[in-house]
Each structure stands twice: as C-alpha cells, then as structure tokens.
N, C-alpha and C positions, 0 to 999 in steps of 0.2 A: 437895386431891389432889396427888402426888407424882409428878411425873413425870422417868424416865431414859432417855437412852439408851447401850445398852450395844452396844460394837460391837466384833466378832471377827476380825479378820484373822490368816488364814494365810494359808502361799506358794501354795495352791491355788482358796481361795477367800475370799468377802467374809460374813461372817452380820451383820444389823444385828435388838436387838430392844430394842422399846420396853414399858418398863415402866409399871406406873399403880397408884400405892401399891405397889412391890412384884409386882403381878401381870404376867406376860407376857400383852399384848394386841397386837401384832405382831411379826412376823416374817418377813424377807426372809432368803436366803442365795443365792449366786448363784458363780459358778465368773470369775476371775479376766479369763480369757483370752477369755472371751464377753465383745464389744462391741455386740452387738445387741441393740440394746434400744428402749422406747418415745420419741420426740423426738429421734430422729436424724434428719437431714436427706443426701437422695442426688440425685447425678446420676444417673440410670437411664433405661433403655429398655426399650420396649414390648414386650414379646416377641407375645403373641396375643392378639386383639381377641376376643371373644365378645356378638356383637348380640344374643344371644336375656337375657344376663344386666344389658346395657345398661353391661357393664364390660370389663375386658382385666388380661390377667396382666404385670407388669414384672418382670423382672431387675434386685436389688437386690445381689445376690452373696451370697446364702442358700442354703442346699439346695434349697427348695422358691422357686417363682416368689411375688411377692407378689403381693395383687389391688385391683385400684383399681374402685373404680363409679365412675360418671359423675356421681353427686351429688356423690363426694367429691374429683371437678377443683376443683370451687370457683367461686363465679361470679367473681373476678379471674384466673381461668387464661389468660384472653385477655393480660391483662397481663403476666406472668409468661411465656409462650411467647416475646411478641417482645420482650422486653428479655431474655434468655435469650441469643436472637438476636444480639442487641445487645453483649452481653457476651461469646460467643465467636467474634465476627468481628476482635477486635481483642485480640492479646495482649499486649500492651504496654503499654497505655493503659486503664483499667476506666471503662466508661460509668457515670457518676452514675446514681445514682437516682433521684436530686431533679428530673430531666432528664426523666427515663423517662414516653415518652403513658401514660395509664389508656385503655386500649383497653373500647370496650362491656361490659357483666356479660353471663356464659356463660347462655343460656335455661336454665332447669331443666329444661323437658319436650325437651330436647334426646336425639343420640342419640351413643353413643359414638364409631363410625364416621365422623361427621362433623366430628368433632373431631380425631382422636388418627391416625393411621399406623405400620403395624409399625415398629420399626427408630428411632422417632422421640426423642427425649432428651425428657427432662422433668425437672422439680425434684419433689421427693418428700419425702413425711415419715412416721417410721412413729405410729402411734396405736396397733396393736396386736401385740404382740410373736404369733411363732407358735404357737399352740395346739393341739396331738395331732395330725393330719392336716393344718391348716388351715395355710398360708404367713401372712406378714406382712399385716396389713391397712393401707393406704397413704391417705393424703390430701395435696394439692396447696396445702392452705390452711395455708402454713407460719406457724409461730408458735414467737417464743421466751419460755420461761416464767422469769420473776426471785422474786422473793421477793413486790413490792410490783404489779408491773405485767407483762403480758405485751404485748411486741410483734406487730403483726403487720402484716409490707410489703404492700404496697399496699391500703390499706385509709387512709381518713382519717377514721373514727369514733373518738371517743371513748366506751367505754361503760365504767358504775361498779356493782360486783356490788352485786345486788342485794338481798346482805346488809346492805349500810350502810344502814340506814334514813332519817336524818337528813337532811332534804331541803337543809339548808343545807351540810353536811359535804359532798352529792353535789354541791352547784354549786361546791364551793372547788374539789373535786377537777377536776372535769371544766375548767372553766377554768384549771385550774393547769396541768394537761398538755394543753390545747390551745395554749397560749402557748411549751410549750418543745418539745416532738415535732416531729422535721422532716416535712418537705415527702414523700408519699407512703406515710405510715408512720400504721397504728391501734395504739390503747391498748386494755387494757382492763385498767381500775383493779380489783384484788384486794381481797378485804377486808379484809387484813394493813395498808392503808396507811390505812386512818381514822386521822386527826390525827397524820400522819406531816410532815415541812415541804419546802420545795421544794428543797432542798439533796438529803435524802437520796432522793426521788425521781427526780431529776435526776442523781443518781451512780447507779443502777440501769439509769435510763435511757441513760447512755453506753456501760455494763457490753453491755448487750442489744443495743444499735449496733456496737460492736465486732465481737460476735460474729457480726453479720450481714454485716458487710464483710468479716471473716475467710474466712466462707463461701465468698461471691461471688466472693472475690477466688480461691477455690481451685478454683474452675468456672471463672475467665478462664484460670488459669496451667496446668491441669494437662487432657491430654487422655484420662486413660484412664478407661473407661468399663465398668463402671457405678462411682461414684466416692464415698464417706463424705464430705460437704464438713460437715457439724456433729456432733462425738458429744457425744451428754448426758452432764452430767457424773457424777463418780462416781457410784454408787449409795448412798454413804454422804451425799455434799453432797445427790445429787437427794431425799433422803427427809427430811433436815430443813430443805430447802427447803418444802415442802409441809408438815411438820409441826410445824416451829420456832414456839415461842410464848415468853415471857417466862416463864412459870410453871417452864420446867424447872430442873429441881437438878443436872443433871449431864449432861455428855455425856460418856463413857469409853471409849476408844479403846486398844488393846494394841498400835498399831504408828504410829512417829516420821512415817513420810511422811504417810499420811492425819492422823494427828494433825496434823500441818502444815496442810493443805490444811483439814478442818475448821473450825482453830481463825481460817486468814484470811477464810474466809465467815464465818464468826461476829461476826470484827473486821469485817466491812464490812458485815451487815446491823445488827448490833447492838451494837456497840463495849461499853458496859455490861455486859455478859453474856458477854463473854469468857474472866470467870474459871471458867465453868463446864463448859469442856472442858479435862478432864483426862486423859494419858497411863498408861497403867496398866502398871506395873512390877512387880506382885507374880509368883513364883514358880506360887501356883496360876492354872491355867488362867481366865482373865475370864472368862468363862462359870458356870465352877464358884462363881467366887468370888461372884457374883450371884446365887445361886441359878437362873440360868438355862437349866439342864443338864437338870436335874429336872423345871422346867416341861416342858418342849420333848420329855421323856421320858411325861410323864402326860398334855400337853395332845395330843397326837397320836398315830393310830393309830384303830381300826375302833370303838375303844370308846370314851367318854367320861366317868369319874366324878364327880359334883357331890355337893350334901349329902346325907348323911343314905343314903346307899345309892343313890340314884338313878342312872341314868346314860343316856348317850345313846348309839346307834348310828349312824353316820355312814357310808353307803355313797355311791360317786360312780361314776356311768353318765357316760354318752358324751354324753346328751340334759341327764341334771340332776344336782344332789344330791339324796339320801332322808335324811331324817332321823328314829330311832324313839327316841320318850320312853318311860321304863321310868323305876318307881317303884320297882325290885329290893327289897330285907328291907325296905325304909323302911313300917313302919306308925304309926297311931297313930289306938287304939280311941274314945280321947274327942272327938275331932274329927269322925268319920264319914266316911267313903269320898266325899265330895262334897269336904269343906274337905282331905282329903288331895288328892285329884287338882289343886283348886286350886293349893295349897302345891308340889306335884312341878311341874306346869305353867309356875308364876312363878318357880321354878328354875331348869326349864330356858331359859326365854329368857332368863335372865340368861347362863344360859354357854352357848348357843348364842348370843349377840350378840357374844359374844370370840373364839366360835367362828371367827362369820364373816369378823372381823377379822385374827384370827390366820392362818389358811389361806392368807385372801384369797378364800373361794370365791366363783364368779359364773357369770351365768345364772341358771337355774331352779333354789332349792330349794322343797322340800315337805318340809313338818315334819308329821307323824303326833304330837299331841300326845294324852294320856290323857280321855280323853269326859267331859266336862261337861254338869252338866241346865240346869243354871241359864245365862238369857243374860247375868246383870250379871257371870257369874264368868269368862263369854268374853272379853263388852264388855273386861274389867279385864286379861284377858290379852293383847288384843291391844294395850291401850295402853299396856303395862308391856312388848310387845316394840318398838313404837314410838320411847318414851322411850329405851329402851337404846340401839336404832338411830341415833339421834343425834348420836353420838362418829363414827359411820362416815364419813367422807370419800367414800368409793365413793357415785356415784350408785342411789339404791333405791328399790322399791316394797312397801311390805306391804299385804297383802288378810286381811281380817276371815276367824275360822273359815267355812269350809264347814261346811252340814249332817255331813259326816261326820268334822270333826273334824280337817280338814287346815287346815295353813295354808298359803299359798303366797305366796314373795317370790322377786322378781327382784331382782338387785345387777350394777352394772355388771362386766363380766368387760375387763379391758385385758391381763394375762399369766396363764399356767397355773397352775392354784390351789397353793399352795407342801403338800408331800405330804413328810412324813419319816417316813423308816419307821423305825418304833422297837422291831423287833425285835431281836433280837441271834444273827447267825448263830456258831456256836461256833467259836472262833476256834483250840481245840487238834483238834477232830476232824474239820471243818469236815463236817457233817453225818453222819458214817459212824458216829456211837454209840458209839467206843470211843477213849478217850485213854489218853494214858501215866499212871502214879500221881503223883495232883495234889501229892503231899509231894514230889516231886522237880521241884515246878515250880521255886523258887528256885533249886535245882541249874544247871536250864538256862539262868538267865537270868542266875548266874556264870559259865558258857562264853562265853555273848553275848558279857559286859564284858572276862572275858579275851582273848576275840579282837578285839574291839575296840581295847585298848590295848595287848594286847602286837604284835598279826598287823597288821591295819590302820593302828595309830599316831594313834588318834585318843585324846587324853587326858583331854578337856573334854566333855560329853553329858549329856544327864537322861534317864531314865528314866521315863517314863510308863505307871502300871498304876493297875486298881484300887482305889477308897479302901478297900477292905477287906483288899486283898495288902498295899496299900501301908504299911498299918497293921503289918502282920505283921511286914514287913521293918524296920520302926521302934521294934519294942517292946525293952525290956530295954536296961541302960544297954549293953550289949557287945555294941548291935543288929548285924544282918544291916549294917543300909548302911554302921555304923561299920566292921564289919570289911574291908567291900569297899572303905571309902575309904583304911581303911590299908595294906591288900593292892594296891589299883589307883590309888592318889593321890584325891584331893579333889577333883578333876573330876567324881568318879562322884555326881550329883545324883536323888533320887528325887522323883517328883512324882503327886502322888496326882489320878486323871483321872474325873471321871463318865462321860466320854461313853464309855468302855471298857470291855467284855463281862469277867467276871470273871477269868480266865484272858488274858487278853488283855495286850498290851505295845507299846510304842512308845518307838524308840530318838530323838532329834534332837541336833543337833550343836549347836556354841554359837550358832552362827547361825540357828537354830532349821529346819532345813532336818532333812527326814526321811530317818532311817538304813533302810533295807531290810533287817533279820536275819533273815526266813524263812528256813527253807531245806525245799528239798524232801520229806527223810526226816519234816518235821511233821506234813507233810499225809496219811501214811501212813498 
C-alpha cells in the first residue's frame, strides 16, 4: 500500500489529505488565523463553580467558557497548584522542578468546591476543541506529546503502550527511559519507538523538556490573564506526528515555509526519509493535480456512491449520525436477493469505514444496513466492519447487528466532524435564475484583465476558472489566452481549477494573494 500526503496551503487556510493507494481516506482543513486547537496549554481562571455537576466553567479567551470536571483536575493537581504558586511568587528567578514537593493525590470521590475557588488561576489543557454549542473541554493532567514518548510533569511512571508485545523490548524500554527522565517528570513510551536507541529517544526527550520550560517559564515572566503558555504545533507537523510511518512515498507540500518546517521534523524524527518531502511547484492547483479535488467533491455531501449503483445516505443530528444502505439499480438475478444484500452490505462497510475516517465523525453512529436471514452472513459483516476499523486511529466500538438490522458504533469525538459542502451556489446569478448570455462570459473576463492592467497596473496574475472554460480559452493555435497575452503582455496566466463552479473565476496576483473583481451590477 501507497501512502501520501498531500497538503494545501492558502493565505486563508491549511487542507491536509492523506492518501492510501491513491484513495482520499482523510481530511483536515482548518482556517489559518484559528490557534485554538486540541494540546494547547493555558493559564486560566475559574469563572463558575457548579456543585450539582461536580465541575466549573474556566475562562480560556474563547467565546464560550470551557468546562472542567473534577475528575479531569487530575490526581497530581495538588502538585501543580503549589508550585504554580511557587513559580509566580518570584519573577526573576524560576523554581526548579526538580525542587518541586509531590504534594498528596487529589481523592477521586472528592468535590469540586473543596478544591477550586472563583477567581482562582489554574494550568489547563485543551483535549477537546468546541463542538456546536458545547465550549472547550479542559484537563489539568498536562502532557506533551513527541513522535516516540509523551511527557508528563509530575508524574514518575514509566508506562510502555501496550502495543509492543515483546516482553523483553518492554523492559529495554522502560529501563532505558528510567535512567535518563529527570527528577519529577513521567514517560509514556509510544509504540513508534519499538527498537528505536537511546540517542534518538533522548533527543525527543530534550525536544519535550524544552518545551516545558518554555511554558513555565512564560507563566513566571508574564502576568496577563488568561494566558496561551503552549500552542500545539502546526496542524500540518501535529498530523504526521501521529501518522508518520516509514512506508510513506511522499509528503507534498505547495508552500516554502511549511515546506521548511515539515521537512526539519522529518530530519529529526527520521533523518532517512527526508528525501520524501517534497515542495510543489507545478502551475496546477496541488489539489487538482492529485486528484484530490474530485474525491473531496464525490466523497462528501448527504449522498454517498460506491459499487455497482449502491450508495449511502448520510444524515448528522445533534445526538448522532444516521446512516441508510441502499442497493439503488445494483441487481443481480443469479445470486438471489440474500447474496445481493450480502455483497451491497460488504460494500458498504468498506466505504463507510473511510467514511468515518474521512469526516472524522464521532459519537453515536447507527448504520441502517439492508436485512439479512442468514446469521453467518451478519457474523461476516460485522467482522469485515471490524477489520476495516483497524487503520482508524480514533478510539471505537463496534456492536454486532441488532435484531432489526442496525449496527451501532461509537468513535471517539475530540473536534467537529470536518462537513464540505459540495454544492455549488451559482456564482453568475447567485441564486435569482437568470444570468447574462454564457457566450459573452469570455467577453467579461477580457474587461477584468483590461482593467486590471491597463486601470489598476497590475501586469503579472493567473486566472483561475473551470477545466472546461479553461479549455475553451486554450483551444486553437490563435487561442483566446494567446491573444490576451499579446494584447495584455505574458503576465496574463490561465489556470484550469476543479474546485470552481463552472461559470465561476478567480483572479490572484504573483504572490498568489486574491484579486477581488466582483462587482456589484453581477449580482443583478
């Protein structure tokens, strides 16, 4: 199997998507300017305690208050308060940690009130980005996560996931990083680092120290309140942090700084495998050029098509997803109505397990699959959704068909399921049913360029439209663009776009920064 990732920066936002043989099986895209995200670390305060929920809402500097339970203080909170303490009494000088008492573990059957006070400062970390109505969900039990090992202060356990099997491989480990971890600081060994050596566990491990001193050190020096003292990193590094393996062929990137940034985590988890981020310089849009435009066009949206005519519906409530198997034209009379339902059945869990991948969705789905008599043909589907399940990373549960033919799985939910909408609002009429005559679209998109370069004085620009306009303007050796480039100079660049409604157009400048040529009388 074939895996890439493909990743899209614009000046607005970040898309990253991971391929597998070619198939899109995830997809992140996220808006620039938003730093709020899971594994940030805050100085914050309590706003309001609520006894009856055994929790209290904090002020993180979000719109909505975040909320903390009292499970998720953590039993080291005792510790963390008074070296907190400890650390903003003195702004000059930063108290060791190494220094720092372990104060008692916090009781579990405890209550929040006898903990926590309005107004009171806390260290904080987010786990759950906000979802529809719902603020940030917060935890006390900070942790930084590396490629091989996550840290986590005060804490002196060593524990080794309990992926590595090998009971010798788990005692190298564990004694390797009890030997080098300082003094008031837990491990917990990843399954990335089976037969990794002490060198390059030891350079993660500095990497992860730093960034903890960096923290602390910005809760000694700085007093305002509530305060960002860790932002996770990009969301391009944080995602093949967690999904980097050896097997990839390529990581492709369309922009110099991330390209930078990638390509030195790359060099420091895995030096070897460097050559395999690459900067993408082609004309067409990275997206397009991947095929990735297309997927992200058909894999999304209320419907879902898979083989043979079938397809899935996919609705999303507030409480869960629904999801309706439909065998649509797909017949076939020599099989009989039992091995077709089968065959649509094992279909759909195959692309509903990309599904769920791709979205991201979590919580409660319910899959409505097509009725089966037989139990072995159940038996066979539930462990053909199982097996697929597998590649998923998010923590899951699947439960065997019900009597009536539902399946039901839980997937852990950590941010709002990723939703594009792949309709395409008309971009000449913009909903009112009546455009100008589509043979004088080129007409207006020679005013554009003329005002562009004779009014505005801009002489360098691409032109972004339809692969089907864009064709038009390209045909015949004495094409449309020839003419425009000798009429308005060789600046004037066309570029043929998927993600664009067919009528539709996008001007950007050399710096790839977006031209605004609306104008009012369009929208008429």
């Amino acid at each position: 199997m074939t895996s890439e990732v493909i990743i899209d920066v614009q000046p607005k936002d970040i898309s990253i998507a991971l391929l597998e043989d070619k198939n899109l099986v995830e997809y992140q895209k996220e808006t620039r300017e938003v730093n709020f995200s899971v594994g940030n670390i805050y100085v914050a305060k309590v706003k309001k305690l609520m006894p009856g929920l055994n929790a209290c809402f904090v002020n993180v500097g979000s719109e909505r208050e975040a909320f903390l339970h009292y499970l998720d203080l953590g039993t080291r909170f005792s510790s963390y308060e008074k070296y907190l303490k400890q650390v903003q009494s003195d702004r000059k000088k930063l108290y060791p940690i190494a220094k720092a008492t372990r104060m008692p573990d916090l009781k579990k059957d405890g209550s929040v009130q006898n903990v926590l006070t309005v107004g009171q400062e806390i260290l904080v970390q987010v786990v759950k980005e906000p979802i529809s109505t719902k603020g940030p969900r917060l935890t006390c039990e900070l942790s930084f996560a590396g490629r091989y090992i996550v840290l986590i202060p005060f804490d002196d356990k060593v524990s080794v996931s309990s992926k590595i099997k090998k009971g010798e491989e788990r005692s190298r480990l564990k004694q390797l990083l009890q030997s080098i971890k300082p003094k008031n600081f837990g491990v917990i060994v990843r399954t990335s680092a089976e037969g990794k050596r002490v060198a390059e566990l030891d350079k993660e491990l500095k990497v992860l120290l730093k960034r903890w001193d960096d923290a602390i050190t910005k809760v000694q020096k700085t007093s305002e309140r509530p305060l960002l003292v860790f932002e996770e990193t990009s969301r391009a590094v944080a995602l093949l942090r967690d999904l980097f393996n050896p097997t990839y062929d390529a990581i492709c990137v369309n922009d110099e700084t991330i390209f930078n940034q990638i390509r030195d985590y790359v060099g420091l988890i895995a030096p070897e495998q460097i050559g395999i981020v690459k900067q993408y310089t082609g004309k067409v849009p990275i997206f397009d050029n991947f095929n990735v435009t297309k997927q992200i066009k058909s894999g999304f949206g209320k419907t879902v098509n898979y083989k043979h005519g079938a397809y899935l519906i996919i609705e999303h409530t507030e409480a869960m997803h629904v999801v309706d198997v439909n065998s649509g034209i797909r017949t076939n009379k020599e099989n009989g109505q039992e091995q077709n339902a089968l065959e649509v059945n094992l279909g759909a869990a195959d692309e509903l397990a990309r599904q769920l991948r791709l979205r991201d969705m979590g919580g409660i789905i319910i899959v409505d699959f097509i009725d089966m008599k037989l139990a072995e043909d159940r038996q066979m589907l539930y462990e053909r959704m199982c097996k697929n399940m597998q590649k998923d990373r998010a923590r899951h549960n699947i439960l065997p068909l019900s009597k009536f033919g539902l399946m039901q799985i839980t997937r852990q939910r950590v941010r709002p399921v990723m939703d594009v909408n792949v309709e395409e609002t008309c971009p000449t009429c913009f909903g009112k049913g009546t455009i100008k005559s589509s043979i004088l679209f080129t007409d207006q998109l020679e005013n554009k360029i003329d005002r562009l370069v004779n009014k505005i004085g801009i002489k360098k620009f691409t032109l972004h439209v339809h692969p089907y306009v864009a064709a038009y303007i390209n045909q015949g050796l004495y094409s449309l663009k020839m003419q425009w480039q000798m009429k308005y100079g060789f600046g004037v660049k066309v570029i043929p776009s998927q993600k664009l409604a067919f009528l539709q157009y996008e001007f950007y400048d050399k710096n790839k920064e977006f031209i605004d040529m609306k104008e009012e009388i369009e929208s008429k």
